[in-house]
C-alpha positions in Angstrom: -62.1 -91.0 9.0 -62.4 -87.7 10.9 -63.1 -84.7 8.5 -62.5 -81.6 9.5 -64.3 -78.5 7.5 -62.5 -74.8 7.5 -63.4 -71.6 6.3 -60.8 -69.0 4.8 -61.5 -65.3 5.9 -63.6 -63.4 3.0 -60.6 -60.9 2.9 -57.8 -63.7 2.7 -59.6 -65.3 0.1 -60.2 -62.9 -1.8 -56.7 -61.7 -2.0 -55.7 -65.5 -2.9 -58.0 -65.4 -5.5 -56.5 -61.6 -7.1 -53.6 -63.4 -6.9 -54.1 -66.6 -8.8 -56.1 -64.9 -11.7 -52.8 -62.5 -12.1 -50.7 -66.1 -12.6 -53.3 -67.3 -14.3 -53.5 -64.3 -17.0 -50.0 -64.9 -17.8 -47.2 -62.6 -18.6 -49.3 -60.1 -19.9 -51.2 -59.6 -16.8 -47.9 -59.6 -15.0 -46.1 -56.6 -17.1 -49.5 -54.7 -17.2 -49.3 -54.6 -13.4 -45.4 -53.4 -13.8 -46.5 -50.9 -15.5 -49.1 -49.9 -13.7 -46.5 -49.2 -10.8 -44.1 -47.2 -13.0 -40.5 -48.7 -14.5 -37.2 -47.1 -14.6 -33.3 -48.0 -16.1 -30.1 -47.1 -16.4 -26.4 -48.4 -18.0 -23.3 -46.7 -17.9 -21.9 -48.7 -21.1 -23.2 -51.1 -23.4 -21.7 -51.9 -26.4 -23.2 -54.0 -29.2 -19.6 -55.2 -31.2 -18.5 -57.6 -33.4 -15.0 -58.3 -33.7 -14.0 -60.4 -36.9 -10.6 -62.2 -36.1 -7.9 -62.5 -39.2 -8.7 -66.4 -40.0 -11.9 -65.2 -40.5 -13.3 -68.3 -38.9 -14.9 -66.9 -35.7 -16.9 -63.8 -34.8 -16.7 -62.9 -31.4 -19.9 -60.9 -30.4 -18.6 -58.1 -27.6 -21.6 -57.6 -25.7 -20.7 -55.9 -22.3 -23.0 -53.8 -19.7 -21.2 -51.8 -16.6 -23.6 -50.9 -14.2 -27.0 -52.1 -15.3 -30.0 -51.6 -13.1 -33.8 -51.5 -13.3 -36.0 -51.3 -10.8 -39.2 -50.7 -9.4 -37.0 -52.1 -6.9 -34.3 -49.8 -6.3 -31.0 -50.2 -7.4 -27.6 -48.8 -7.9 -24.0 -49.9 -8.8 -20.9 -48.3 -8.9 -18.3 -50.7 -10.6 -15.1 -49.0 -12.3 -14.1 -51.4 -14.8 -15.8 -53.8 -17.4 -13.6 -56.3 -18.8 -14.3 -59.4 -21.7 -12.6 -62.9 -21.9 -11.4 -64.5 -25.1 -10.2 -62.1 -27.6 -7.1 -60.8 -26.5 -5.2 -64.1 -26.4 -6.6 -65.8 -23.7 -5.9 -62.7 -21.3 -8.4 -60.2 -19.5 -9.5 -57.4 -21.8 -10.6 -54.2 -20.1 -13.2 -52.7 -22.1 -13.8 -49.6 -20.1 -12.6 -48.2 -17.0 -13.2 -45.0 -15.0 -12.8 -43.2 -12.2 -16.4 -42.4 -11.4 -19.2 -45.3 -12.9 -22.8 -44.6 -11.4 -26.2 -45.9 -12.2 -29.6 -45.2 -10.3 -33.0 -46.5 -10.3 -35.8 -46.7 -8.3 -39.7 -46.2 -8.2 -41.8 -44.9 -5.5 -44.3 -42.7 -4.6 -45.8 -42.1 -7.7 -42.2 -41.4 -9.5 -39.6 -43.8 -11.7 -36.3 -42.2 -11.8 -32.9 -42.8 -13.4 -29.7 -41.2 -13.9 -26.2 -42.4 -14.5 -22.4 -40.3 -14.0 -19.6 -41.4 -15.8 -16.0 -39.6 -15.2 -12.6 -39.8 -16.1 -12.8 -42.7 -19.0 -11.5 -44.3 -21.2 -12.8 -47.2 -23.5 -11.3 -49.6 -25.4 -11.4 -52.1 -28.2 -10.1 -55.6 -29.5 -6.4 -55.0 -31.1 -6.5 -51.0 -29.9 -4.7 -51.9 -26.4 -2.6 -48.5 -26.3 -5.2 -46.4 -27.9 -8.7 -45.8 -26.6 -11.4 -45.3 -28.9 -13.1 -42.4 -27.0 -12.0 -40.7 -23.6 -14.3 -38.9 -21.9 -14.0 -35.8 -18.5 -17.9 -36.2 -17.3 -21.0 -37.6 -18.7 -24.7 -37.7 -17.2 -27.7 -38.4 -17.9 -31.5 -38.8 -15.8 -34.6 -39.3 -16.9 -37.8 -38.5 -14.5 -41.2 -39.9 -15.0 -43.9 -38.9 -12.2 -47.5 -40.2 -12.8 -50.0 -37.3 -14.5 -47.2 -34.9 -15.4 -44.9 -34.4 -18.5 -41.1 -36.9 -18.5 -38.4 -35.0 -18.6 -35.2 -36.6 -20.1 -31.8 -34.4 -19.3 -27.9 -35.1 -20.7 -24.2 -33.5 -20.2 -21.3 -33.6 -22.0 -18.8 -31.8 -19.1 -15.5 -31.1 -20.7 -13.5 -32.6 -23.7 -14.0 -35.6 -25.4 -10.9 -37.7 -26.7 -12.1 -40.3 -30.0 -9.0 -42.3 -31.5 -6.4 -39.9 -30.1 -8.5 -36.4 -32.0 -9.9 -34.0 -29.9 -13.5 -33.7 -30.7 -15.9 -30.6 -30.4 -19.3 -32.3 -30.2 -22.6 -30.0 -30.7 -26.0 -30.6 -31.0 -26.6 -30.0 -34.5 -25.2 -33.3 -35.4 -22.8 -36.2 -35.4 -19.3 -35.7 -35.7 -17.2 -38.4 -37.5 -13.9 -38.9 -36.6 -11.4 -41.1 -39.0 -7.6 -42.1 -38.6 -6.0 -43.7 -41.5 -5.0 -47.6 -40.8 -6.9 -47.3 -37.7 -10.6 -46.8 -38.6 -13.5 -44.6 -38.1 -15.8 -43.5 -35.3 -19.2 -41.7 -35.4 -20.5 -39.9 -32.0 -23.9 -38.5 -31.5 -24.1 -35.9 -28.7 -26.9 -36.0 -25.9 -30.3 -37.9 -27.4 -33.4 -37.1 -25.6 -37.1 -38.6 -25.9 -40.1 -38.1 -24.7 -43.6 -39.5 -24.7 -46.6 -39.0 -22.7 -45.4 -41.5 -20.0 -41.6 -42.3 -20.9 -38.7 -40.6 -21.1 -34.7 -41.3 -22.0 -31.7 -39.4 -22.0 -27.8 -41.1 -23.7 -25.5 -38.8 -23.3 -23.0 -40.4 -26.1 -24.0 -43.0 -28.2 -21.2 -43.9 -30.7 -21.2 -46.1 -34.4 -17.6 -47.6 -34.7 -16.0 -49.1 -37.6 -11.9 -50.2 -36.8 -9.5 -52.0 -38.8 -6.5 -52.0 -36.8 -5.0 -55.5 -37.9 -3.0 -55.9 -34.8 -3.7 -58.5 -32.5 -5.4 -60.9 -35.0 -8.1 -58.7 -35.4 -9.1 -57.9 -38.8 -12.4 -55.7 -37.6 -14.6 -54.5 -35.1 -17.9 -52.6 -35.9 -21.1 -52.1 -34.0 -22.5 -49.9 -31.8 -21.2 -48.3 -27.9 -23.9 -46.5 -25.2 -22.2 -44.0 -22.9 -24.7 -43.2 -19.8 -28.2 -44.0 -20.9 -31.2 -43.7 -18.4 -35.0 -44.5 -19.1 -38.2 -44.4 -17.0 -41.9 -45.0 -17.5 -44.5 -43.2 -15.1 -46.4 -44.9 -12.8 -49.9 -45.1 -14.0 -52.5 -42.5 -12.5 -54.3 -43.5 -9.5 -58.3 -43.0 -9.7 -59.7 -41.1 -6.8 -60.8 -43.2 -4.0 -65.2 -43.4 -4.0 -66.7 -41.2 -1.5 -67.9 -43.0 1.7 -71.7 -44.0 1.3 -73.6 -42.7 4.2 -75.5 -45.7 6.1 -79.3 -46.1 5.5 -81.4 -44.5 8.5 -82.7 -47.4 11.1 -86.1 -48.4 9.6 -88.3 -49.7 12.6 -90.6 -52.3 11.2 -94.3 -51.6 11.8 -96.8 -54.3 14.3 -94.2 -54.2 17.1 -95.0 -56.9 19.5 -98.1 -56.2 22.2 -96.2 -55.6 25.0 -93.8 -53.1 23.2 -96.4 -51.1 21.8 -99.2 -51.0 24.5 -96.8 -50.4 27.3 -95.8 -46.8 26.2 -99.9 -46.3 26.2 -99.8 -47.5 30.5 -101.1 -51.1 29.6 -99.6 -54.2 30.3 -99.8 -58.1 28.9 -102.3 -58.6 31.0 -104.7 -56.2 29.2 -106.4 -59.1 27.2 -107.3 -61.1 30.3 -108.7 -58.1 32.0 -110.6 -57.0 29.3 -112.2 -60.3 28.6 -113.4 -60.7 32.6 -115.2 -57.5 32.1 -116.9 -58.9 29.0 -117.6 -61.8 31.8 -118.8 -59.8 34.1 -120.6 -57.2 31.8 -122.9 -60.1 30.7 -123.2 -62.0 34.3 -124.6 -58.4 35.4 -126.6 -58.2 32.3 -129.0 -61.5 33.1 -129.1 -60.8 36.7 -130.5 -57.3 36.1 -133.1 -59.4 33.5 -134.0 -61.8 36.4 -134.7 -59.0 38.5 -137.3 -57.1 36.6 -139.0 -60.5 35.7 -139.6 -61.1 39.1 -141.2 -58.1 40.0 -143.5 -58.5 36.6 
């Protein structure tokens, strides 16, 4: 058998390996580097209902989201209408519908950012077909979250608001409760901001509902409903980069080789030989000049 040996690149492998230990480390390691990169959301409804049927044998949770995106990969949807199955006799129930539904997100360049526009609607509940539980002109909300700076969380109410057929004034000071006898009741909290270091969120109606309105075979429906909600967390801050090291100065090692070193001085590798025939000679002349006064003694 013929074995053939490879080598990966030192870069490539060392990115595999980065890799593998973030698997490896689980979902921790995986939201940690999320968050490191910033996150941001936004939801033009969600509602958290339960509707109670007459029998009294079956809740029916009404859990709906319209237009629900995160990112850090951008995102955005526009969708008019959210409807829910299974409570109004077998037919399509439209929850909410509008003329303008927007949600944003999207995270880039050291920013996570979110906003959401709602306009022109008009929600609904289980046995209230005819009458809508709030009607809204224009709702926003955005929520901004750039990496070493403060979040900044926003929120509009633009014109009236409409909740069980009453007019309502909303104002920040507090919730206004609105109730209609053999209907039910509906609570609605005006533009909630937060912020934190690194977060930021911003509803721009967020609305406690209690209704009775025994039509329908609906006893009751209570819970909670989200009007234009958007939430981001900044990307985290980015150390500075190391300054470049300058390269160690070219250290020449001392005892160059002969030829290097005597050749700037106008010798040659030959030196040696020539120096040793002189030694030769120095002594050959040495004896003969010994002879020669011998002979004349």
């Amino acid at each position: 058998m013929n074995a053939t040996n490879f080598r990966m690149p030192a870069r490539r492998l060392a990115t595999v390996a980065a890799a593998t230990a973030l698997v490896a480390a689980g979902p921790a390691a995986l939201a940690h580097a999320t968050e490191d990169q910033g996150r941001a959301s936004a939801v033009v409804l969600r509602t958290g209902l339960n509707v109670s049927l007459l029998n009294k044998s079956v809740n029916v949770p009404l859990a709906v989201a319209l237009n629900e995106v995160q990112a850090p990969q951008s995102a955005q949807q526009t969708a008019l209408t959210a409807t829910l199955d299974g409570v109004d006799g077998g037919k399509p129930f439209t929850v909410l519908g509008a003329e303008v539904a927007e949600a944003k997100a999207a995270v880039s360049d050291g920013k996570a950012e979110a906003s959401t526009k709602l306009a022109h609607a008009k929600l609904h509940v289980p046995g209230l077909p005819l009458l809508s539980l709030i009607e809204v002109e224009q709702v926003t909300s955005k929520a901004t979250c750039v990496a070493g700076a403060k979040p900044v969380a926003s929120s509009n109410l633009l014109g009236s608001v409409t909740a069980l057929g009453k007019k309502v004034t909303l104002t920040p000071s507090g919730p206004v409760e609105v109730k209609v006898p053999g209907v039910g009741e509906v609570r609605l909290d005006l533009s909630q901001t937060e912020t934190t270091t690194r977060t930021a969120a911003a509803t721009a109606l967020e609305l406690t509902v209690s209704v009775n309105p025994l039509d329908l075979n609906v006893a009751e429906v209570e819970g909670t409903v989200t009007l234009a909600k958007a939430t981001c967390e900044a990307p985290a801050v980015q150390a500075a980069p190391p300054a470049p090291t300058k390269p160690a100065p070219e250290v020449k090692p001392q005892g160059a080789p002969a030829e290097a070193g005597l050749a700037e001085t106008g010798s040659s590798s030959m030196t040696p030989y020539l120096m040793g025939g002189a030694a030769v000679l120095l002594v050959a002349g040495g004896g003969a000049v010994a002879l020669a006064r011998r002979g004349k003694s």
